[in-house]
N, C-alpha and C positions, 0 to 999 in steps of 0.2 A: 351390358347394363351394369349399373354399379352395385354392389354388393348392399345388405343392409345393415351389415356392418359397420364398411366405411362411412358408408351413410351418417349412421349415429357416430361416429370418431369424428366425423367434418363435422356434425355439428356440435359436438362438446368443444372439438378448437375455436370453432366460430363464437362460442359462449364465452371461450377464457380469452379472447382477444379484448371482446368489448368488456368482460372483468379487467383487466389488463390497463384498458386506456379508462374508464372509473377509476383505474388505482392512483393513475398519473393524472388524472384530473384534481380529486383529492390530495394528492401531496401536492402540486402546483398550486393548488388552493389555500393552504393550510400553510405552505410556504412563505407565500406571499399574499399576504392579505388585500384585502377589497378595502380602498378608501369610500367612504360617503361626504358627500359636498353638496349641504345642500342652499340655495341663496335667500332671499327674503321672503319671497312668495312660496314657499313649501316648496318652490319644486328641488328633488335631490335628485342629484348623478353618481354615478357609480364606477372607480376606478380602478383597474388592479394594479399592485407595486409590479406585478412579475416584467423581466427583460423583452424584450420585442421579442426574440424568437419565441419565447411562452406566453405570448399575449392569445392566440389562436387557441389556448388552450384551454381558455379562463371564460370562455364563450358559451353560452349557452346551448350552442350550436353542437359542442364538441360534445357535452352531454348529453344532447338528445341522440346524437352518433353512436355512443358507447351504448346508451339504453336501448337503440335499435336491432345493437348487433349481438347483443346478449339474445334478447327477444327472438332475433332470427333465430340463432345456434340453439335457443332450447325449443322452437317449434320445426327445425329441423329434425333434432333427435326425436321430439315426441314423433312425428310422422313417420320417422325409420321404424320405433318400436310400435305403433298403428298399425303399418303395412306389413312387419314382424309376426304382430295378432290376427292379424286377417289370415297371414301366410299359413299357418299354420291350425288358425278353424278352418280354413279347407282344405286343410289335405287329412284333418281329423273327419273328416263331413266322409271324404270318398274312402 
């Protein structure tokens, strides 16, 4: 079984990964800014300057990924240091 240690280390990696791809979503953004076009009838579209290979990045999609995986990595940790406090009122209990 895995320790609760590692436990909590996987999930603070898993936390700065998706800090990580936030960082590069923000500098890809801030890079390369978002044109707005929009035509007669109000409606506006929304384009980014960045290069085809950074266009996946400038996605909403990409953000909501990063938000995820922060999310996972700090209820990861929280649940290592839970089962941490359980561990330990029970062996205070006996």
């Amino acid at each position: 079984m895995i320790s609760l240690q590692t436990l909590a280390k996987s999930g603070a990696i898993v936390s700065s990964v998706g800090v990580a791809l936030m960082v590069v979503f923000v500098i890809v953004l801030l890079s390369f800014p978002v044109i707005k076009n929009c035509n007669e009838n109000e409606k506006c579209t929304y384009r980014s300057t960045a290069p085809g290979e950074l266009q996946s990045v400038v996605q909403p999609s990409f953000l909501a990924i990063s938000l995820i995986t922060i999310s996972a990595g700090i209820m990861i940790l929280r649940f290592s240091r839970w089962l941490e406090g359980k561990r330990t009122e029970n062996d205070t209990k006996h």
